[in-house]
N, C-alpha and C positions, 0 to 999 in steps of 0.2 A: 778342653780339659774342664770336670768338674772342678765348681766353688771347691775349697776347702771346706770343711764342717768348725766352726768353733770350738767342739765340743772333741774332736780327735787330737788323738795327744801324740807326739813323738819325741821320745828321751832320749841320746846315746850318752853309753857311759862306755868310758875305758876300762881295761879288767885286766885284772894277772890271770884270771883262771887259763889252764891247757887246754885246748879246744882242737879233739883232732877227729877228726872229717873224714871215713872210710865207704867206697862204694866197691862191689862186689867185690870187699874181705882186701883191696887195694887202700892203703893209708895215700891221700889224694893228699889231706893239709894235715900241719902239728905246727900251733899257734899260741904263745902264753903272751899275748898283748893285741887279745883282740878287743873290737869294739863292739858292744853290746848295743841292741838297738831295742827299745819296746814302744810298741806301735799299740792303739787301742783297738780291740779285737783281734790279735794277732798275737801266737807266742814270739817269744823273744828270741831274735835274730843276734846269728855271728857272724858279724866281718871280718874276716882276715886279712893282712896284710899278703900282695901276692906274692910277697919274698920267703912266707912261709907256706906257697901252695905251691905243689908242683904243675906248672904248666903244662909242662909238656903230657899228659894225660886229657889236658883239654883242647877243645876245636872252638874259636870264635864262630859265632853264626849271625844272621843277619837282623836276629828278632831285638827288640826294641819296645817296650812297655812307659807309658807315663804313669808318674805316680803324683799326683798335688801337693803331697807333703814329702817328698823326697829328691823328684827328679824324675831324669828320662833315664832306665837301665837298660844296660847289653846284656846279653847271655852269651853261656859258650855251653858245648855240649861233653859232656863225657866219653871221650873215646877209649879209654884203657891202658895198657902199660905199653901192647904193641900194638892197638888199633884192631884187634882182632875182637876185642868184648863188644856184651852186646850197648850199642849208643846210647845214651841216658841224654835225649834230646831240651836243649837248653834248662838245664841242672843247677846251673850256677849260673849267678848277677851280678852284677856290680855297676855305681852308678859313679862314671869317670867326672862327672859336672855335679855334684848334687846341689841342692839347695842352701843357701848361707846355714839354714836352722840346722842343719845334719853336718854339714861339712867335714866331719870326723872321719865319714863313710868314705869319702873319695880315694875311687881304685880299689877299695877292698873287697873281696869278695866273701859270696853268701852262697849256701848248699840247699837246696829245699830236702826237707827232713823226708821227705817220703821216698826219696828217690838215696841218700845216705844216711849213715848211721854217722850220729854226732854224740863225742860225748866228750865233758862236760868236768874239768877236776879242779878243785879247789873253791874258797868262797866265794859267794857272789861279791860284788860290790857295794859299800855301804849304801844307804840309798836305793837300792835298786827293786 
């Protein structure tokens, strides 16, 4: 694993904003206590709690990424409502161990914005 940079920064903040997560026109999550992550170089990530994602639309998979300022994450893939859509291959992360610095993130999951539509209601967080 690369050193860490001094110079990269990782915040999580807690939010009331609604944060709900749709991939082909299927609402996947609806979340108003996610946790905001902003990473240097990176727009800002939402973690959801998986109580407000629907699982069962996702497939665990075997891929596994490190990250020096967060942790090692899982992925799981997008299968659909009845498994028939097309797979949206590890779409979704979530880091079950993360880092003392992040800890907030553990078990929550994240949607990569290119693969769904996120959006986004109410203020940001003071601070953020």
């Amino acid at each position: 694993m690369p050193s860490p940079d001094p110079a990269h920064r990782v915040e999580t903040v807690r939010s009331t904003q609604t944060v709900t997560v749709e991939i082909d026109g299927w609402i996947v999550a609806k979340s108003s206590r996610p946790v905001l992550v902003y990473e240097t170089g990176l727009p800002v990530r939402y973690y959801l709690p998986p109580e407000d994602v629907d699982m069962a639309l996702l497939e665990p998979t075997g891929t596994r990424t490190t990250c020096p300022y967060k942790g090692e994450a899982h992925y799981w893939s997008y299968r659909g409502p009845d498994g028939t859509a097309a797979v949206r291959t590890d779409a979704v992360w979530s880091y079950p161990y993360p880092l003392d610095t992040v800890a907030e993130i553990a078990g929550y999951l994240s949607f990569y914005d290119t693969v769904s539509r996120i959006q986004v209601e109410g203020d940001a967080p003071a601070g953020a």
